[in-house]
C-alpha positions in Angstrom: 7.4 1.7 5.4 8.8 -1.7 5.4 8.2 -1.8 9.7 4.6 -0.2 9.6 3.4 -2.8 6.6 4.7 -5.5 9.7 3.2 -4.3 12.5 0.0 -3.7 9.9 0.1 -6.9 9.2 0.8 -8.6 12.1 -2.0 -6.9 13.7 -4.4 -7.9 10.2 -3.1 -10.1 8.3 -5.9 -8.9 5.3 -6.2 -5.0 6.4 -8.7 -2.8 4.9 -7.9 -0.4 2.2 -8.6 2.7 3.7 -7.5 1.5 7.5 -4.0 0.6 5.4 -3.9 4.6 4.3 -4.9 5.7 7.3 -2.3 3.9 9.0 0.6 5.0 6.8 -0.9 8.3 7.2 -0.3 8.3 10.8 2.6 7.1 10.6 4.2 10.0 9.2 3.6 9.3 5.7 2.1 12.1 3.6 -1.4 11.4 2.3 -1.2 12.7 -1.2 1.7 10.4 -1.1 0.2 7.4 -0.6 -1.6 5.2 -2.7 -3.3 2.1 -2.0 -5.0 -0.8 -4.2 -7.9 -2.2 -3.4 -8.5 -4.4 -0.4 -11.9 -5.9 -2.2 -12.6 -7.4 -5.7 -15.3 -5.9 -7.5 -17.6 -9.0 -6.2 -17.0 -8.4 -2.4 -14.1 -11.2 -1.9 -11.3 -10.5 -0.2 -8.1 -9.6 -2.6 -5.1 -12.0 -1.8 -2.9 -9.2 -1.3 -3.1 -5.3 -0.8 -0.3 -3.0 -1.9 0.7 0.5 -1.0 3.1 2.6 -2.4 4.9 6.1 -1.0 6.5 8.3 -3.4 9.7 9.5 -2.8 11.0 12.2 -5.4 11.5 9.8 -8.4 10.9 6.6 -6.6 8.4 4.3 -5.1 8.5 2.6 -2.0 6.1 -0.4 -3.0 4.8 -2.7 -0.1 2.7 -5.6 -0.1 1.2 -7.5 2.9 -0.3 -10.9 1.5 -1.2 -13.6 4.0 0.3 -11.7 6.8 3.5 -11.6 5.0 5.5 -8.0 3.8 7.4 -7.6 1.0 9.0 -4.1 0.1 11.0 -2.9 -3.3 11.9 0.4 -4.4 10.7 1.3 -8.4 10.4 4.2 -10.6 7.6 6.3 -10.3 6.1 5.6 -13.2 5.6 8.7 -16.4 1.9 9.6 -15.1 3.8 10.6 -11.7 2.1 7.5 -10.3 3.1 4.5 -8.5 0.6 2.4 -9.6 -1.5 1.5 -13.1 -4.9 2.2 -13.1 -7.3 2.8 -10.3 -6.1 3.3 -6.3 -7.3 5.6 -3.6 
């Protein structure tokens, strides 16, 4: 994930939510695997940084591109079977 968020990023430095899932998506990743948050605030700014997450059995991969910058950690998927809290697509 960690080398797709880079290239991603490098590309966009503040991608689009859906062009981020569609990306991971075609890069192998399985959609109902993938969650992303949102790439807009509920007033039309631009967020200051998007996440996705993969699930991996019990894990997440979490990635975050924020100011054309990656970071990636692995978590526990959390007890709703989730990476993230609250809403994502």
């Amino acid at each position: 994930m960690e080398s797709v968020l880079k290239t991603i990023a490098a590309a966009t430095p503040k991608p689009a939510q859906d062009d981020l899932r569609s990306q991971l998506v075609s890069a192998g990743i399985p959609a109902p695997a993938v969650e992303v948050s949102a790439s807009k605030t509920p007033t039309g700014l631009d967020v200051d940084a998007i996440e996705a997450a993969a699930r991996l059995d019990k894990d997440c991969v979490m990635g975050e591109i924020r100011a054309g910058q990656v970071s990636v950690t692995v978590l526990p998927v959390l007890a709703s079977g989730k990476c993230f809290v609250g809403d994502s697509r």
